[in-house]
C-alpha positions in Angstrom: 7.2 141.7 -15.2 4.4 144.1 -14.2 2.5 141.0 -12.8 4.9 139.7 -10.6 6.1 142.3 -8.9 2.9 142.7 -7.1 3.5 138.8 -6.4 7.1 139.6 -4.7 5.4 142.6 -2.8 2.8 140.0 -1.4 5.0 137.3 -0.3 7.5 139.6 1.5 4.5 141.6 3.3 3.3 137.9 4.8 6.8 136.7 5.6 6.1 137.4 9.0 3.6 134.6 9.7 6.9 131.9 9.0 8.3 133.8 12.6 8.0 130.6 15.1 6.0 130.5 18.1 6.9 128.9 21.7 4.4 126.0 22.7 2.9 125.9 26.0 1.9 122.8 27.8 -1.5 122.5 26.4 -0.4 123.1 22.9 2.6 120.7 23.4 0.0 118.1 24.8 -2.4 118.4 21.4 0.9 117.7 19.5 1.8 114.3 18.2 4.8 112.3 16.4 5.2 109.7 14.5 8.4 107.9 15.9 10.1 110.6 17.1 13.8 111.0 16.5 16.7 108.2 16.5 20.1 109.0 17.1 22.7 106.3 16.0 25.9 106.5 17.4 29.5 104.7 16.5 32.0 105.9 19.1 35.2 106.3 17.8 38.6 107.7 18.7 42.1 107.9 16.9 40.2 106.3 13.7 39.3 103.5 16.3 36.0 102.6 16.3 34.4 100.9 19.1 36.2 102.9 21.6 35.2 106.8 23.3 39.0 108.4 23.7 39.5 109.5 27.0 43.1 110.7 28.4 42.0 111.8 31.9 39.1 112.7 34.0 39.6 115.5 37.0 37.9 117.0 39.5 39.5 119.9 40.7 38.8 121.6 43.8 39.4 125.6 43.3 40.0 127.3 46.6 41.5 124.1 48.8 41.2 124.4 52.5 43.6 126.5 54.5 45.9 125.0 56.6 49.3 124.8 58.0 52.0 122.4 56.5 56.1 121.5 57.6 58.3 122.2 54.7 61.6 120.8 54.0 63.1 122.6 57.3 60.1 122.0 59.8 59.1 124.8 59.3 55.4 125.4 59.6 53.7 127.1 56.6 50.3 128.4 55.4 48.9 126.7 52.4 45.9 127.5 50.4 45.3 126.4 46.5 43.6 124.1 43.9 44.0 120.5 43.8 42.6 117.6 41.3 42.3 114.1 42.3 42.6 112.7 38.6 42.1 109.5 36.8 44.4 108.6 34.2 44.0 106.2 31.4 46.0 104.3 29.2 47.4 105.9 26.3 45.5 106.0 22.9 42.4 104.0 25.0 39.4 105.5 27.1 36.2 103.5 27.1 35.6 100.3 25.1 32.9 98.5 24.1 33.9 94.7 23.8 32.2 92.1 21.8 33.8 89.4 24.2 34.0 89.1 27.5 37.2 88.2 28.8 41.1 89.2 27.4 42.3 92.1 24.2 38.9 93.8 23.7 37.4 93.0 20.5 35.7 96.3 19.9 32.3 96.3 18.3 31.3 98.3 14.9 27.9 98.2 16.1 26.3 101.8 16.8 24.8 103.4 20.0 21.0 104.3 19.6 19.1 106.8 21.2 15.6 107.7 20.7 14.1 110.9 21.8 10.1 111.4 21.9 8.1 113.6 23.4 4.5 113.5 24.4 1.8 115.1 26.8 -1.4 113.4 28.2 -4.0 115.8 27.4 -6.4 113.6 29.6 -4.4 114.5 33.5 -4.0 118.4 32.3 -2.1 118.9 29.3 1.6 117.9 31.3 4.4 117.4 29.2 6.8 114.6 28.9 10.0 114.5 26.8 11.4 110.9 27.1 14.9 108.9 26.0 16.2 105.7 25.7 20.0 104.9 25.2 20.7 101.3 24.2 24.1 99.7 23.9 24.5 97.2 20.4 23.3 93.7 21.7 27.0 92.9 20.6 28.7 94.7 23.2 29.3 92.1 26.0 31.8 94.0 28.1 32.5 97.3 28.4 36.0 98.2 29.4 37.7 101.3 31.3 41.0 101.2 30.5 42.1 103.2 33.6 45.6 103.3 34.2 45.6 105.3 38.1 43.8 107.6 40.4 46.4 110.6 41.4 46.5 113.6 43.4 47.8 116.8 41.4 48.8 120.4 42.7 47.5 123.1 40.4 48.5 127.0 40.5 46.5 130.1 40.6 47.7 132.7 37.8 45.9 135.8 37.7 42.9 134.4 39.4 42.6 131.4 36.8 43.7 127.8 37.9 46.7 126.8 35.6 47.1 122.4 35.4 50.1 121.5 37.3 53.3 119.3 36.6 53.6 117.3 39.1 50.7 113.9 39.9 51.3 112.0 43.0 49.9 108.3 42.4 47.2 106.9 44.9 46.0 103.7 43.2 46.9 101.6 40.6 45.1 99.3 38.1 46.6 96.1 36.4 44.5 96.4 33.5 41.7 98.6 33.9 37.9 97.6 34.7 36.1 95.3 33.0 32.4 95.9 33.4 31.0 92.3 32.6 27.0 92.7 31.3 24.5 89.9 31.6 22.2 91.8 29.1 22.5 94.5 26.7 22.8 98.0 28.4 19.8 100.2 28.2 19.1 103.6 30.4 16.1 105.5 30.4 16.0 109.6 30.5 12.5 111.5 31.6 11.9 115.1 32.2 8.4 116.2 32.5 5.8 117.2 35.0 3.9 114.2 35.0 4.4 110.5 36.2 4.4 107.8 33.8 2.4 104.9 33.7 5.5 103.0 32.4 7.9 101.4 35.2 10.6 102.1 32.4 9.4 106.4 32.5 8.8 106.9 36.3 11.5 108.4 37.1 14.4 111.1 35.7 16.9 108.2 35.4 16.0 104.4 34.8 18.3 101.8 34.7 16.1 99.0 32.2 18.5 97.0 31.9 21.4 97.0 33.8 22.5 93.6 35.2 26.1 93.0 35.4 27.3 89.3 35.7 31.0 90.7 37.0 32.7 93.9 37.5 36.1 92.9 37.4 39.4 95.4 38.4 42.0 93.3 38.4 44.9 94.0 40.6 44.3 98.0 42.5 46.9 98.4 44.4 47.3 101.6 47.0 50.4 103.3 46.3 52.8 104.5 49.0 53.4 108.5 49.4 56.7 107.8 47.3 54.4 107.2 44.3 57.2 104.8 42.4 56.5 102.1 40.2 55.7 98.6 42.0 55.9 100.4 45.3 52.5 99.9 47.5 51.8 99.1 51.0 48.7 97.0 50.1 47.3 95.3 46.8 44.6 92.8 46.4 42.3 91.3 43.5 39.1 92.7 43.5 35.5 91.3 41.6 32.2 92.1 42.4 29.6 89.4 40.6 25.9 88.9 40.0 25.1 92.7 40.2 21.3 93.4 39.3 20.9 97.6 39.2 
């Protein structure tokens, strides 16, 4: 017992040297990886896989504009508050990723990869790079927003916080979504760094590898009248963009 208590007293008294340390540049640029780190990803939502849940997107405006409006009576008003313009999905749907590439999405059980490595060229000044690269399964043929409508909402201000209203006006409707159509599997590029690459694939913040589209497909939009009722639209039209290289 009387030998290892010296031993405790030794380890605690050098415990300090564990503390980590920030890497600069330089020191970042003399460090290297093996294969850095790889993220696999299968979206699911509601016990779904294949699919990335989504029930609305908003942007909301805080402050609005001022302005002067007719009420009920004619009767000209001020009018400042927060607004949204939101886009609503289908129930229990969001984003799909579709093994085929035209009717009910076959969703795949494939996971989403993405690979983080950093590195510094030591050779051009130390600079330091931290790259990724997010791939879609070569499975996924199609990948589906299963947006229902884009709508205006009026929000409230309580106590200086902006409180989601009640009450969506409708300003475009889709049939069945859009169907995002790929020629190739999916892959985007993320760098961050102060130095340029001498990879096309790394010269830049965002690269688009591969992002070739052979249709983008929404179906039947159609503009909806100020009434906002069901079927009710002043103009509607098919619409289909094909043969789209990004």
């Amino acid at each position: 017992m009387r030998k290892l208590f010296p031993l405790v007293l030794l380890c605690l008294a050098n415990s300090s040297v564990l503390a980590l340390e920030s890497l600069d540049d330089q020191q970042l640029s003399e460090t290297t990886g093996q294969d850095g780190l790889t993220i696999s990803i299968i979206p699911a939502a509601s016990g779904v896989k294949g699919m990335i849940g989504m029930q609305e997107i908003a942007y909301t405006d805080g402050d609005g504009f001022s302005t002067t409006i007719n009420n009920d009576s004619g009767t000209p008003i001020a009018y400042t508050g927060p607004a949204s313009v939101v886009t609503n999905f289908n129930t229990n749907s969001g984003v799909l990723f579709c093994t085929n590439t035209v009717g009910a999405c076959t969703r795949s059980q494939s996971p989403i990869t993405l690979k983080i490595d950093a590195d510094g060229a030591a050779g051009t000044g130390g600079e330091a790079m931290i790259y990724a690269h997010l791939a879609l399964p070569t499975n996924v043929s199609r990948i589906k927003l299963d947006v229902a409508n884009i709508a205006l909402r009026a929000d409230r201000l309580v106590t200086g916080s902006i409180v989601k209203g009640s009450t969506e006006v409708q300003m475009m409707q889709f049939s069945n979504g859009i169907d995002l159509s790929l020629a190739a599997p999916l892959q985007i590029g993320f760098a961050l760094g102060s130095e340029r690459s001498g990879s096309p694939n790394m010269d830049g913040l965002v690269n688009l590898i591969s992002a070739n589209f052979s249709s983008i497909d929404f179906g039947t939009v159609s503009l909806v009248s100020s009434g906002g009722q069901t079927n009710e639209s002043s103009l509607r039209a098919d619409i289909s963009l094909t043969n789209l290289d990004l």
